[in-house]
N, CA, C and O atoms as CSV, one atom per row, in Angstrom:
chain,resi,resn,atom,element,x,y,z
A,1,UNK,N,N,1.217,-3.045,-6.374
A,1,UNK,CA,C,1.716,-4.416,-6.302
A,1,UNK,C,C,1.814,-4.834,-4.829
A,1,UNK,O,O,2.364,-3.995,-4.116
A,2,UNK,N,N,1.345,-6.091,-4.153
A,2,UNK,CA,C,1.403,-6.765,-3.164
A,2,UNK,C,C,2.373,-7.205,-3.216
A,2,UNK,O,O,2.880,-7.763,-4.189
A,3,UNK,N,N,2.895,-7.009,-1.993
A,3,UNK,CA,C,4.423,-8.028,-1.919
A,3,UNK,C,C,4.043,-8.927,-0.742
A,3,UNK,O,O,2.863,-9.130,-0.457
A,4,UNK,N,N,5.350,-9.610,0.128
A,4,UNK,CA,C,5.337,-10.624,0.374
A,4,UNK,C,C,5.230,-9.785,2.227
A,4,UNK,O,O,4.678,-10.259,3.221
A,5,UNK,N,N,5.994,-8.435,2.089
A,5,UNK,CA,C,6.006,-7.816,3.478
A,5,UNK,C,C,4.982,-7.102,3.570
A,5,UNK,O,O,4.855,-6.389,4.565
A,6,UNK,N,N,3.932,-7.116,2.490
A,6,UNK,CA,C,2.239,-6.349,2.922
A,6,UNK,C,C,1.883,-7.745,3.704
A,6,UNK,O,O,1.378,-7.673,4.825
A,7,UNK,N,N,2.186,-9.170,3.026
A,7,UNK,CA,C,0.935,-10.007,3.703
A,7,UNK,C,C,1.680,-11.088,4.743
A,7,UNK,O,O,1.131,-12.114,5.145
A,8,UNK,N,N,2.903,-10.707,5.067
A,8,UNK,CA,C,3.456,-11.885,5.842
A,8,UNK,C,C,2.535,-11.721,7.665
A,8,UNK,O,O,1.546,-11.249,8.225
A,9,UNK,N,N,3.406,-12.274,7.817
A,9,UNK,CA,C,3.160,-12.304,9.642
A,9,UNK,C,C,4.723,-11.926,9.899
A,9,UNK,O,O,5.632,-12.710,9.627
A,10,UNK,N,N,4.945,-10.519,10.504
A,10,UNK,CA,C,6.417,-10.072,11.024
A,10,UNK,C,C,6.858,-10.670,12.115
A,10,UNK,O,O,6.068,-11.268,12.845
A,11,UNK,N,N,7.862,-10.617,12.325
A,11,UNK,CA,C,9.108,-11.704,13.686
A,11,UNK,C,C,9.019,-12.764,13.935
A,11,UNK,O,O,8.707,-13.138,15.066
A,12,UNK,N,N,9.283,-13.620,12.887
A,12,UNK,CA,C,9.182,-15.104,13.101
A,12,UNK,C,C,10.364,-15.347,14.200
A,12,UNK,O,O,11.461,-14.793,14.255
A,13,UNK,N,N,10.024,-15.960,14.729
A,13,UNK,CA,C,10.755,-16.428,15.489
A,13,UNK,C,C,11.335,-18.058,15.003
A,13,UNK,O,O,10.641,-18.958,14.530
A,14,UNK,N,N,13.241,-18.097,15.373
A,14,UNK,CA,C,13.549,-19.413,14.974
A,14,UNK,C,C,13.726,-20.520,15.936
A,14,UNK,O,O,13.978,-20.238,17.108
A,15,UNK,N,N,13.635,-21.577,15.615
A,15,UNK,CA,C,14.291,-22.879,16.261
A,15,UNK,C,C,15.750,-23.013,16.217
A,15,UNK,O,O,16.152,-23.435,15.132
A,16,UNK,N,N,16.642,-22.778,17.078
A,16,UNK,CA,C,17.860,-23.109,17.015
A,16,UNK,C,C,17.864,-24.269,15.668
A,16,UNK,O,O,16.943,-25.082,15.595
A,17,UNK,N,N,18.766,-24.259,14.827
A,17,UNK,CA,C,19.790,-26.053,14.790
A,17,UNK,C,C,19.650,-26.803,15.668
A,17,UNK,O,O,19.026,-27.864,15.673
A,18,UNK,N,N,20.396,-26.154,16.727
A,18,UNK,CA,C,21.417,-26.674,17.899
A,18,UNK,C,C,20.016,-27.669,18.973
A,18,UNK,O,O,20.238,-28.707,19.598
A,19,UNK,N,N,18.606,-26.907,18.880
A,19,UNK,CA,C,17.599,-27.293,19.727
A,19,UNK,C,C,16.982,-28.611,19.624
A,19,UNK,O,O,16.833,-29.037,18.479
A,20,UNK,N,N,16.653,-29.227,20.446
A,20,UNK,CA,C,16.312,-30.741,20.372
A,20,UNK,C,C,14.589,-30.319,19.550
A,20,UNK,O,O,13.958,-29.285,19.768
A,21,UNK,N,N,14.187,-31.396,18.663
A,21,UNK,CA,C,12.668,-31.154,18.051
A,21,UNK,C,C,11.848,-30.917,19.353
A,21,UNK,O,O,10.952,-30.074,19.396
A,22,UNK,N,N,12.279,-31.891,20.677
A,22,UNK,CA,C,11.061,-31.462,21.521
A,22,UNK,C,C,11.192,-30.007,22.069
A,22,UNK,O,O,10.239,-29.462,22.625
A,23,UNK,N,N,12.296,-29.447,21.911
A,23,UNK,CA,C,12.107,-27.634,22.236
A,23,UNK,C,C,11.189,-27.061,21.474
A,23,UNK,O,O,10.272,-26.344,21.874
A,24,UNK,N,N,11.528,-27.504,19.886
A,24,UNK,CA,C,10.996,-26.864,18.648
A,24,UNK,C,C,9.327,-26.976,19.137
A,24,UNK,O,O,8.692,-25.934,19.298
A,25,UNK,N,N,8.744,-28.187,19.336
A,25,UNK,CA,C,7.900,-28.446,19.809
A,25,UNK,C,C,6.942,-27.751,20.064
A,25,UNK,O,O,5.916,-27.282,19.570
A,26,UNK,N,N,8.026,-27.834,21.731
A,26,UNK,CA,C,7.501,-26.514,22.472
A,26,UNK,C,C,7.300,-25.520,22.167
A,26,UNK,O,O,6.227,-25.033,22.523
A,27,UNK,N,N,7.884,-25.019,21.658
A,27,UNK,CA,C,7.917,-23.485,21.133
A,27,UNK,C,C,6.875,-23.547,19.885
A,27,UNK,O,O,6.182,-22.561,19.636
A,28,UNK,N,N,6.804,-24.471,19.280
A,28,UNK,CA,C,5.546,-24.292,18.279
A,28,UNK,C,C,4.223,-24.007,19.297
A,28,UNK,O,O,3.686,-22.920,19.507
A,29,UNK,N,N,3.979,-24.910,19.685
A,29,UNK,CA,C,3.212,-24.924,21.101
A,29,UNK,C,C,2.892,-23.494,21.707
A,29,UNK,O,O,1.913,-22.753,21.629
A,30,UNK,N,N,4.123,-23.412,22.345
A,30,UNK,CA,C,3.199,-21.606,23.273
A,30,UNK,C,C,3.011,-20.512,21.961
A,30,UNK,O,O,2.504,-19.396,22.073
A,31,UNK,N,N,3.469,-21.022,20.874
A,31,UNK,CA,C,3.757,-19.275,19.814
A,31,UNK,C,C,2.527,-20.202,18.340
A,31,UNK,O,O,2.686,-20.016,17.133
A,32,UNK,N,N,1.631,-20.952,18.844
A,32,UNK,CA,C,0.347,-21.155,18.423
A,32,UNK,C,C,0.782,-21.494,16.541
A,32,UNK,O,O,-0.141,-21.340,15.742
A,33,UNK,N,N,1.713,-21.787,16.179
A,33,UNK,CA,C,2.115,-21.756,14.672
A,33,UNK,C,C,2.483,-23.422,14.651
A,33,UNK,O,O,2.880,-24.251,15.470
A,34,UNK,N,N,2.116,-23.398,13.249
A,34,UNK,CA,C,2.552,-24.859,12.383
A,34,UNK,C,C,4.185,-25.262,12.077
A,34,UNK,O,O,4.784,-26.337,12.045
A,35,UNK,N,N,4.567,-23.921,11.880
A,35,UNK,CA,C,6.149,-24.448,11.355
A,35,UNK,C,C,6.878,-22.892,12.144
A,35,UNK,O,O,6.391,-21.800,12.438
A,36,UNK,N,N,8.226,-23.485,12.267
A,36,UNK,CA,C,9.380,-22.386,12.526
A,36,UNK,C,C,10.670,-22.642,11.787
A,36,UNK,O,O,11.427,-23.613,11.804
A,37,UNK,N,N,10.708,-21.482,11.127
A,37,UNK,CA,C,12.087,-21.225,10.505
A,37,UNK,C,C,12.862,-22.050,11.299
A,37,UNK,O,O,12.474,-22.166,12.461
A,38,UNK,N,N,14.234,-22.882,10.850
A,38,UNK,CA,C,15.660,-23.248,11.745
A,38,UNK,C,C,16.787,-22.042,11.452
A,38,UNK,O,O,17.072,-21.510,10.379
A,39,UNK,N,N,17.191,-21.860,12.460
A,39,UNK,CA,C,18.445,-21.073,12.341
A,39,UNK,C,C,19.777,-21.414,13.210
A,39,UNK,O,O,19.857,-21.801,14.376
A,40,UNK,N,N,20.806,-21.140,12.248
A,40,UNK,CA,C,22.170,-21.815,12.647
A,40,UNK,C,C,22.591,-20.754,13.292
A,40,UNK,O,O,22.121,-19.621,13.188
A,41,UNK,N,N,23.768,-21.205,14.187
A,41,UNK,CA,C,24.389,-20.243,14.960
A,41,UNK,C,C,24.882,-18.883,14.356
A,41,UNK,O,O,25.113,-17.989,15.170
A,42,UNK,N,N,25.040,-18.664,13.232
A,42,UNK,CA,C,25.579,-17.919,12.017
A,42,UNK,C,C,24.062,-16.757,12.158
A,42,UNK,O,O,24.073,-15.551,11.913
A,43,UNK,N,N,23.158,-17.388,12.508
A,43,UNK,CA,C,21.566,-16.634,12.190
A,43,UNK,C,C,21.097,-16.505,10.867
A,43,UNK,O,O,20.363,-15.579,10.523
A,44,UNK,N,N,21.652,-17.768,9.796
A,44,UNK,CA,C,21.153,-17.572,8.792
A,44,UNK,C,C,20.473,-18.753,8.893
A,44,UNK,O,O,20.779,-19.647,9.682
A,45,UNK,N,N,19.433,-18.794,8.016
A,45,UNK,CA,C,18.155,-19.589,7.933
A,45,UNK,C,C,18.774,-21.278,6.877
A,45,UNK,O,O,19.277,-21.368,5.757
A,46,UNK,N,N,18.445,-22.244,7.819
A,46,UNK,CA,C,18.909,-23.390,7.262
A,46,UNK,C,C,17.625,-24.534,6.896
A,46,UNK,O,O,17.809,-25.700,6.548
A,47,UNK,N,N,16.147,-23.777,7.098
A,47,UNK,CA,C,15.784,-24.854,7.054
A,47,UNK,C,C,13.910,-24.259,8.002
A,47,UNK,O,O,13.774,-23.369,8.841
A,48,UNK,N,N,12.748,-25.236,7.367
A,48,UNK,CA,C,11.581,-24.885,8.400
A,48,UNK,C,C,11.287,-26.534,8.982
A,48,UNK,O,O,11.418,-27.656,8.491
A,49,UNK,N,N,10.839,-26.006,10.248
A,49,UNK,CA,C,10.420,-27.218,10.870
A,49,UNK,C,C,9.117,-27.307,11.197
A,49,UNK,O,O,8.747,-26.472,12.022
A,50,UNK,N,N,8.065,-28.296,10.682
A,50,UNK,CA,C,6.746,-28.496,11.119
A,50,UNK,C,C,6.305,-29.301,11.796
A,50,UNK,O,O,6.782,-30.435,11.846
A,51,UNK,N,N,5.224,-28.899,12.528
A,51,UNK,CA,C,4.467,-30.037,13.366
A,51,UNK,C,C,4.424,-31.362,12.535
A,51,UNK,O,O,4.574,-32.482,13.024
A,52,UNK,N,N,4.170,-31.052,11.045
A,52,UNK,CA,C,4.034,-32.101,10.714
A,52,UNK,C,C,5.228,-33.569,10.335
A,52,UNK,O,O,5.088,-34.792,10.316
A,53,UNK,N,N,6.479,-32.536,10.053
A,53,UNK,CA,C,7.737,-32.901,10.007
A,53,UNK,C,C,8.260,-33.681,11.366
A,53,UNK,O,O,9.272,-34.381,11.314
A,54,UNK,N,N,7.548,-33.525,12.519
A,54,UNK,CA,C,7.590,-34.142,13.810
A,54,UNK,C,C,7.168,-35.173,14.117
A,54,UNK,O,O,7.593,-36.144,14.742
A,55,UNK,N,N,6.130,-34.860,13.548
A,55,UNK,CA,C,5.279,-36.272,13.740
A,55,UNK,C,C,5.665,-37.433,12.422
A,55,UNK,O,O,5.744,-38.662,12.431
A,56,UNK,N,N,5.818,-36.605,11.535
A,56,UNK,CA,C,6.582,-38.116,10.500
A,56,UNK,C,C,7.902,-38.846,10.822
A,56,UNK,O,O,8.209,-40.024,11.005
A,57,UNK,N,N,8.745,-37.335,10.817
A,57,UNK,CA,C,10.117,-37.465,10.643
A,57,UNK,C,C,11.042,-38.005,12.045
A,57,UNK,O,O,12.145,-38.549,12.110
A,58,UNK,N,N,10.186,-37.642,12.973
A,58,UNK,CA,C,10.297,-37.904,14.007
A,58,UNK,C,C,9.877,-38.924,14.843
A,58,UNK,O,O,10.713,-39.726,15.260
A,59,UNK,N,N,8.689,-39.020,15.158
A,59,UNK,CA,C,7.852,-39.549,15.883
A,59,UNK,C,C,7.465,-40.552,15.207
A,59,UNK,O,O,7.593,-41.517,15.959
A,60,UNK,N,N,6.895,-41.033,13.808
A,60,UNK,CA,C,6.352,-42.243,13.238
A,60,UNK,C,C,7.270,-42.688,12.767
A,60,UNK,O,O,7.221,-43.841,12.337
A,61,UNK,N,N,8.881,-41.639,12.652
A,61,UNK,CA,C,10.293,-43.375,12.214
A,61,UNK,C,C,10.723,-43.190,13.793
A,61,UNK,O,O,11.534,-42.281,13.969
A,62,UNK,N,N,10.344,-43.848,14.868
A,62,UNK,CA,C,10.659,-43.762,16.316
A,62,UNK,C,C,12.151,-43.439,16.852
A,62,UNK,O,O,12.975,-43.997,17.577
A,63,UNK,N,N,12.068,-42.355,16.180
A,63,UNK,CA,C,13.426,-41.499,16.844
A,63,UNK,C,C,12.703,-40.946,17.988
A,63,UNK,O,O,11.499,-41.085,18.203
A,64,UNK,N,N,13.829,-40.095,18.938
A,64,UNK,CA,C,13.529,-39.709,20.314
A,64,UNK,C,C,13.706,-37.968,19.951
A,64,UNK,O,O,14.570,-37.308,19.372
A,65,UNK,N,N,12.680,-37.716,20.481
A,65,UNK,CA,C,11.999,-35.863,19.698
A,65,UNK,C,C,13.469,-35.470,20.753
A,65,UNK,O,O,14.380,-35.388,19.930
A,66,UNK,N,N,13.867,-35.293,21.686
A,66,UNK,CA,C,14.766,-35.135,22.885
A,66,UNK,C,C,16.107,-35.139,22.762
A,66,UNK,O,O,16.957,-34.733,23.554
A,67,UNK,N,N,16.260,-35.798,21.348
A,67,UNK,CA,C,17.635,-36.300,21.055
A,67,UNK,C,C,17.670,-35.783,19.419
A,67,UNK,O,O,18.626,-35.422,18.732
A,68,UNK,N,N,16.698,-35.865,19.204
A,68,UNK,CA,C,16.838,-35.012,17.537
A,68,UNK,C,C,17.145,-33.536,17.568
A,68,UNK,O,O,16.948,-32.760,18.503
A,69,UNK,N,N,17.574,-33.328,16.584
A,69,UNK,CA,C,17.900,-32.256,16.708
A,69,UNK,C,C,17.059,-31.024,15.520
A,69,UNK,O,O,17.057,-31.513,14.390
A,70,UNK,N,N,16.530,-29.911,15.550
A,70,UNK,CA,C,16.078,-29.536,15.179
A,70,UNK,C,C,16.538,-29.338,13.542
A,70,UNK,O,O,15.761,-29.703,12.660
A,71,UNK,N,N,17.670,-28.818,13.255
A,71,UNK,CA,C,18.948,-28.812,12.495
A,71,UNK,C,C,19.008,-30.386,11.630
A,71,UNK,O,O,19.361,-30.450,10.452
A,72,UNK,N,N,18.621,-31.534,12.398
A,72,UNK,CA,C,18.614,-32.636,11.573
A,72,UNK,C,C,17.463,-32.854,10.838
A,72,UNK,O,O,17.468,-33.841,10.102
A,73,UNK,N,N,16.451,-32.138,10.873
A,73,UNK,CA,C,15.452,-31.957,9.402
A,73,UNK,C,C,15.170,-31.278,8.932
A,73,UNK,O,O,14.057,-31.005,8.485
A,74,UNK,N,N,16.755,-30.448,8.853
A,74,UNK,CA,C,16.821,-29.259,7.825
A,74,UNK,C,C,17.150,-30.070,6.775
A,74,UNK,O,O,17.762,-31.116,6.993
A,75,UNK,N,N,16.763,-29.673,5.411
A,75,UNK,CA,C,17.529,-30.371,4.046
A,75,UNK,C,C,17.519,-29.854,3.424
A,75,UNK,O,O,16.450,-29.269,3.247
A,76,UNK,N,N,18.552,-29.579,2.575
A,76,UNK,CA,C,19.049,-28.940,1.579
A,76,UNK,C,C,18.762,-27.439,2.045
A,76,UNK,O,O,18.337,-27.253,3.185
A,77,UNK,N,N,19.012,-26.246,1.088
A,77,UNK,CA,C,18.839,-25.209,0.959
A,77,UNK,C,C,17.431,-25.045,1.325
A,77,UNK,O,O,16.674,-25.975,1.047
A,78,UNK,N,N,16.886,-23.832,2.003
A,78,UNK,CA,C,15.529,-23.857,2.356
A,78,UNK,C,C,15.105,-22.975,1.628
A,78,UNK,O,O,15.817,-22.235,0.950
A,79,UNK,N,N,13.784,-22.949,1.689
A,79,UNK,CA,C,13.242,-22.526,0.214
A,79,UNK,C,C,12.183,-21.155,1.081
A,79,UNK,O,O,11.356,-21.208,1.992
A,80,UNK,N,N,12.817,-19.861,0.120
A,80,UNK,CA,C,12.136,-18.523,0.709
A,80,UNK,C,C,11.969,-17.300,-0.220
A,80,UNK,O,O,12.711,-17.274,-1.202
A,81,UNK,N,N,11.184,-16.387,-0.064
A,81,UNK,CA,C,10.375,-15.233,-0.696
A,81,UNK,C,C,11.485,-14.049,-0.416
A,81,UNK,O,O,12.053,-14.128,0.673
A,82,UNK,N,N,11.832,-13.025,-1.230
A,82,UNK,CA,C,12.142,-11.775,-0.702
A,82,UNK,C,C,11.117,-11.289,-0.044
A,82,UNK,O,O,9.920,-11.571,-0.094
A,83,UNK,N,N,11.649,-10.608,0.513
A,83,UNK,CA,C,10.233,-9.205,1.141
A,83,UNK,C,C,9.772,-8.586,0.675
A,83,UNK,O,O,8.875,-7.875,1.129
A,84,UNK,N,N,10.404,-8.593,-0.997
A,84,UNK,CA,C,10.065,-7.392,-1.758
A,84,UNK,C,C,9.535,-8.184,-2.961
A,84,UNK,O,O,9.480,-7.495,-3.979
A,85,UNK,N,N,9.265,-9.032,-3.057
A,85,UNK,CA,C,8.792,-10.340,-4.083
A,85,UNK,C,C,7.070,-9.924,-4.207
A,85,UNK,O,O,6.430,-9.776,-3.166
A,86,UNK,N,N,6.463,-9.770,-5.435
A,86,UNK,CA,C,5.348,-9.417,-5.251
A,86,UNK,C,C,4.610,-10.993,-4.837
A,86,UNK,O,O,5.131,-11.964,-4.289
A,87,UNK,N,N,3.132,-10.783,-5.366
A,87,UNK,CA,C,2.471,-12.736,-4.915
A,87,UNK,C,C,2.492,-13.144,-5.834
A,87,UNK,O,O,2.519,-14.341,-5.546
A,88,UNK,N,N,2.507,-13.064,-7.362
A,88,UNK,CA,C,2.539,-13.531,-8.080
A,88,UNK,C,C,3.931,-14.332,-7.813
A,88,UNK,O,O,3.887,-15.522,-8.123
A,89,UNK,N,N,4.959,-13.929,-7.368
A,89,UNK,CA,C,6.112,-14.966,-7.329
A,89,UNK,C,C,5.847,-15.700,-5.694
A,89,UNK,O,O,6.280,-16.843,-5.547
A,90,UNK,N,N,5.246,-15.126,-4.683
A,90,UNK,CA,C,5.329,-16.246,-4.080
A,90,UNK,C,C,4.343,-17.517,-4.515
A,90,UNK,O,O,4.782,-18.651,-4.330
A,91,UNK,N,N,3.037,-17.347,-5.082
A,91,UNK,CA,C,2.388,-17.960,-5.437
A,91,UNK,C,C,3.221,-19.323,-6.441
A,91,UNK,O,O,3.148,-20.546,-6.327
A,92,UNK,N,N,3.876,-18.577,-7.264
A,92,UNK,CA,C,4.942,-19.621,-8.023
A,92,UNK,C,C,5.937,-20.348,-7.528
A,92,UNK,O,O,6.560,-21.226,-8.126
A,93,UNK,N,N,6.137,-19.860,-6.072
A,93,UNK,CA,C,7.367,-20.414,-5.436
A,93,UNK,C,C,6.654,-21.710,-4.530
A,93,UNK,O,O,7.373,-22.682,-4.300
A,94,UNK,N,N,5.290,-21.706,-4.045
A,94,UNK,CA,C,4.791,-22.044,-3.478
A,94,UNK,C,C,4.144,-23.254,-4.253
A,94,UNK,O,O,4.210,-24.394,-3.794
A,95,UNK,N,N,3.731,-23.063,-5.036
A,95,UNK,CA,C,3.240,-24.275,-6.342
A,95,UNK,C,C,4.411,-25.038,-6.586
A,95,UNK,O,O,4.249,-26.258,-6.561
A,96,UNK,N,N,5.905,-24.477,-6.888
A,96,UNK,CA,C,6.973,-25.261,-8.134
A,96,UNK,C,C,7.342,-25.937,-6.993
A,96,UNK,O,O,7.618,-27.104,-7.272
A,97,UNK,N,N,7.501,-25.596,-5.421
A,97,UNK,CA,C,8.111,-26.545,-4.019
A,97,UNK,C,C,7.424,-27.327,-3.563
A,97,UNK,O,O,7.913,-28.399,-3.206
A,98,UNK,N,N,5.872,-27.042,-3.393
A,98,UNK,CA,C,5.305,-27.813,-3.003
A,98,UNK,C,C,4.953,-27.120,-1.487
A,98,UNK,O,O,5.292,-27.919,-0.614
A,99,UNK,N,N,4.492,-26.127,-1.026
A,99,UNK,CA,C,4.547,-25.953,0.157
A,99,UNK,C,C,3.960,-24.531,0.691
A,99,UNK,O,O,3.837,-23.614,-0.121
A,100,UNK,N,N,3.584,-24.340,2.101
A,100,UNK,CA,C,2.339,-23.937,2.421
A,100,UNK,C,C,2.890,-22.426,3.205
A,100,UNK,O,O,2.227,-21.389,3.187
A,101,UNK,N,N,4.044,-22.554,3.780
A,101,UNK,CA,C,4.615,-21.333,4.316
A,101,UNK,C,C,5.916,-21.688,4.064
A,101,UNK,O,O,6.548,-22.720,3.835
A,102,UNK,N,N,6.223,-19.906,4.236
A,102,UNK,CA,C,7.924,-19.893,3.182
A,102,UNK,C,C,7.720,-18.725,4.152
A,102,UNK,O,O,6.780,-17.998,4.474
A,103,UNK,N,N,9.419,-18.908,4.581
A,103,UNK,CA,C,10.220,-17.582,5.393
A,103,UNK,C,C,10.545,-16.543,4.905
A,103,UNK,O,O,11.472,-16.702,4.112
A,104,UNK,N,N,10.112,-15.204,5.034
A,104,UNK,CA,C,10.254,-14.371,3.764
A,104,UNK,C,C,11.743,-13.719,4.364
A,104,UNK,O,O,11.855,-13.937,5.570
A,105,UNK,N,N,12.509,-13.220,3.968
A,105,UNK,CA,C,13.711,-12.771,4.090
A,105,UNK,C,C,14.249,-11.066,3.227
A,105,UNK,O,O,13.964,-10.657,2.102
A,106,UNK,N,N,14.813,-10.637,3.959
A,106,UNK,CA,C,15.594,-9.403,3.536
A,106,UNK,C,C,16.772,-9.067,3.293
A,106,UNK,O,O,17.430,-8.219,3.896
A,107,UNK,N,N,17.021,-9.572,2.596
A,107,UNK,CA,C,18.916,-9.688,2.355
A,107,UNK,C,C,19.292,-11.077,2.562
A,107,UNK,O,O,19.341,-11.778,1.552
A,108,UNK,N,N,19.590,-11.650,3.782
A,108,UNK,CA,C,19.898,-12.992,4.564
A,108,UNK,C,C,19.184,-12.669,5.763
A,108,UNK,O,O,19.074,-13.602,6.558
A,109,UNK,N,N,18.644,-11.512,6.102
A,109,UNK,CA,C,17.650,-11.292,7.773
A,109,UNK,C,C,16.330,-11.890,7.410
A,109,UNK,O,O,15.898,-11.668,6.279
A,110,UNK,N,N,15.585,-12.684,8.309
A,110,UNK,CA,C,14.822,-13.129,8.386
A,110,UNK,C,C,13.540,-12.379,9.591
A,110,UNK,O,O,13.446,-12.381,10.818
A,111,UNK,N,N,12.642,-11.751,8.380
A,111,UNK,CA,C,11.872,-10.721,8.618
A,111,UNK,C,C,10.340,-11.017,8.874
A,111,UNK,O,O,9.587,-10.206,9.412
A,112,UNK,N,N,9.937,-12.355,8.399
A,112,UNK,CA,C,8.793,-12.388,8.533
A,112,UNK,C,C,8.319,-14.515,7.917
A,112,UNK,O,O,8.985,-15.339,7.290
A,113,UNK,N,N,7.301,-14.557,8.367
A,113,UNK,CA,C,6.779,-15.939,7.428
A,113,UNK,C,C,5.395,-15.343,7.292
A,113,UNK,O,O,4.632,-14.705,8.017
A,114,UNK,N,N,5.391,-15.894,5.861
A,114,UNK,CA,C,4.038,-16.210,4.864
A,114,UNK,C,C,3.392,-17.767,4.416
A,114,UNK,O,O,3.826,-18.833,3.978
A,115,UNK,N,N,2.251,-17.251,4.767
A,115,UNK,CA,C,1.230,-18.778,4.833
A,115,UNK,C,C,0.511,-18.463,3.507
A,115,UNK,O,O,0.454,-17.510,2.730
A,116,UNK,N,N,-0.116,-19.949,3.624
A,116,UNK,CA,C,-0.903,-20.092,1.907
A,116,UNK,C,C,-2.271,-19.557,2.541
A,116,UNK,O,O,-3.187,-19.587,1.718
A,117,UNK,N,N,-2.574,-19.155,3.594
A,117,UNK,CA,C,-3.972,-18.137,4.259
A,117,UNK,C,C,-3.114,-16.770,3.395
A,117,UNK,O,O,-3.273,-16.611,2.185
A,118,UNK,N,N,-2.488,-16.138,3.975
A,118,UNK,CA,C,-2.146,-15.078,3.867
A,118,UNK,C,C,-2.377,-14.714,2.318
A,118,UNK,O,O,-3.230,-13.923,1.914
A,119,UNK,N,N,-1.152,-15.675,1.248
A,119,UNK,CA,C,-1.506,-15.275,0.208
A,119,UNK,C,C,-2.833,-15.597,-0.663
A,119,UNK,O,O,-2.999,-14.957,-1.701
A,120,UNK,N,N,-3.729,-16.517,-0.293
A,120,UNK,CA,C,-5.395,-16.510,-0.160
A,120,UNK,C,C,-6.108,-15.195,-0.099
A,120,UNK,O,O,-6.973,-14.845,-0.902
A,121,UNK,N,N,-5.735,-14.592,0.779
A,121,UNK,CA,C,-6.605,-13.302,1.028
A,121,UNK,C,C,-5.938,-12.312,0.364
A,121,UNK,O,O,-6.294,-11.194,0.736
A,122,UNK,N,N,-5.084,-12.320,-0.500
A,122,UNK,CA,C,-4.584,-11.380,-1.305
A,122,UNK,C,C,-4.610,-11.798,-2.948
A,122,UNK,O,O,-4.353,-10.943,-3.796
A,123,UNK,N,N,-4.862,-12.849,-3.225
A,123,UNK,CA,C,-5.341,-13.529,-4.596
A,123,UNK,C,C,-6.940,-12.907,-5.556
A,123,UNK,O,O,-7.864,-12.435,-4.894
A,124,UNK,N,N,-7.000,-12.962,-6.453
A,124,UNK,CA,C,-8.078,-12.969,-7.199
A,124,UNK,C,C,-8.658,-14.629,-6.636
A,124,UNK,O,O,-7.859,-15.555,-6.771
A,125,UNK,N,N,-9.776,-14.868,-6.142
A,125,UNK,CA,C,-10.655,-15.854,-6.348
A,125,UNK,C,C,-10.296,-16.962,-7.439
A,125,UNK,O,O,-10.272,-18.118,-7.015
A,126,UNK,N,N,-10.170,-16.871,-8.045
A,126,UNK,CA,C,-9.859,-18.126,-9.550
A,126,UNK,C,C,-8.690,-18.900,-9.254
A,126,UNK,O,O,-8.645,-20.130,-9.227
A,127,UNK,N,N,-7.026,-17.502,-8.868
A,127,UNK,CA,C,-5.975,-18.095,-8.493
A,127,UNK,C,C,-6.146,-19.164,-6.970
A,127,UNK,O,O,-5.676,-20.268,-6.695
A,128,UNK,N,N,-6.946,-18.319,-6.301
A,128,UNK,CA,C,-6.530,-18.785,-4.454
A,128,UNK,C,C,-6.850,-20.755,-5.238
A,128,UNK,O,O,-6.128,-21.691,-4.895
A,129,UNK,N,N,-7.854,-20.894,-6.094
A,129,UNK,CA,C,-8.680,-22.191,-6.515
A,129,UNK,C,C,-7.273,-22.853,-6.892
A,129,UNK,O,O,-6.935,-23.931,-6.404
A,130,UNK,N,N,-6.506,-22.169,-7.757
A,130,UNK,CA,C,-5.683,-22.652,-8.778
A,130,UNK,C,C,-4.331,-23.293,-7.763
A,130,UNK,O,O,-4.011,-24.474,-7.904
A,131,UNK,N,N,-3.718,-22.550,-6.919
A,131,UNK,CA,C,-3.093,-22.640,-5.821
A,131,UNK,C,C,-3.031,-23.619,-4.661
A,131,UNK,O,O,-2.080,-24.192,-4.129
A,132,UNK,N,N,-4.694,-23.640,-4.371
A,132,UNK,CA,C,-4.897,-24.795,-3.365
A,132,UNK,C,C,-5.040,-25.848,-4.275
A,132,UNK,O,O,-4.566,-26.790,-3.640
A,133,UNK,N,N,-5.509,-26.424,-5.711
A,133,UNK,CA,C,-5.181,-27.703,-6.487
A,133,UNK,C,C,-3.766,-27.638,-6.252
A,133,UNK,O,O,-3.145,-28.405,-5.516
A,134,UNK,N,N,-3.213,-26.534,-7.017
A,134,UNK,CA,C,-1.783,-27.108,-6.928
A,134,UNK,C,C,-0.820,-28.071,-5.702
A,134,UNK,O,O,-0.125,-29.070,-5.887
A,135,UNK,N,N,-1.149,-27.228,-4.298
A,135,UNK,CA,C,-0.306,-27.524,-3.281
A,135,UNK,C,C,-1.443,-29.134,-2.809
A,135,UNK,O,O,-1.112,-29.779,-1.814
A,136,UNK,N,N,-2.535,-29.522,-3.535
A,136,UNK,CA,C,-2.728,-30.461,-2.941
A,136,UNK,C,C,-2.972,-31.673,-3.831
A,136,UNK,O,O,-3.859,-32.509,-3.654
A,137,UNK,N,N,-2.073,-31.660,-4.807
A,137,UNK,CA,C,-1.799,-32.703,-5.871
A,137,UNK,C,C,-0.452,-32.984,-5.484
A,137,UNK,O,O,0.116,-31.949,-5.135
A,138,UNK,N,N,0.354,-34.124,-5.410
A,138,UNK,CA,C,1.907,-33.789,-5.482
A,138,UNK,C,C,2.194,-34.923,-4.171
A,138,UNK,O,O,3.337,-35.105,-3.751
């Protein structure tokens, strides 16, 4: 059985809360990734932030990236994989949310992120098909 800690990418690194989006930014920037986990001072995971979440949430309703706060487009409970979750459940977690990488977690430690590449190359062919309709209907 494949789990979620055969195919993640290990040490995600987080975005403060506390960090303005243009840190987050940045830091998306030099560490070459689409999204970063948010994490509260507590170090538990509140939330992912994407390039793309920047440019909507941010940038096209003309808020100031400088003054936002990373933490302010966290919402609700954030949505994540055990480590020990085979793909068949991230695959399901990933279809029922709507979404392309999920923070995989170990207890409440935050151990790794998984992309819809990752679980692609660990799919039967038919599913990876079934997966990418899913996440791109909705």
């Amino acid at each position: 059985m494949t789990t979620a800690r055969d195919i993640m990418t290990p040490g995600a690194e987080c975005a403060s809360a506390k960090e303005s989006v243009l840190e987050a930014a940045v830091k998306l920037t030099e560490l070459g990734v689409g999204a970063l986990p948010i994490c509260g001072s507590d170090n538990r995971l509140k939330g992912v932030i994407t390039d793309r979440d920047i440019v909507v949430k941010v940038l096209g309703a003309g808020k100031d990236p400088a003054a936002t706060t990373a933490g302010d487009l966290a919402q609700g409970e954030a949505v994540t994989i055990g480590a020990d979750d085979d793909v068949d459940e991230i695959f399901r977690t990933m279809r029922t949310h709507q979404v392309r990488r999920l923070p995989v977690i170990d207890g409440h430690t935050l151990v790794g992120m998984v992309a819809l590449a990752d679980v692609a190359r660990s799919l039967p062919s038919p599913e990876v098909g079934d997966l990418l309709e899913a996440l791109s209907t909705g």
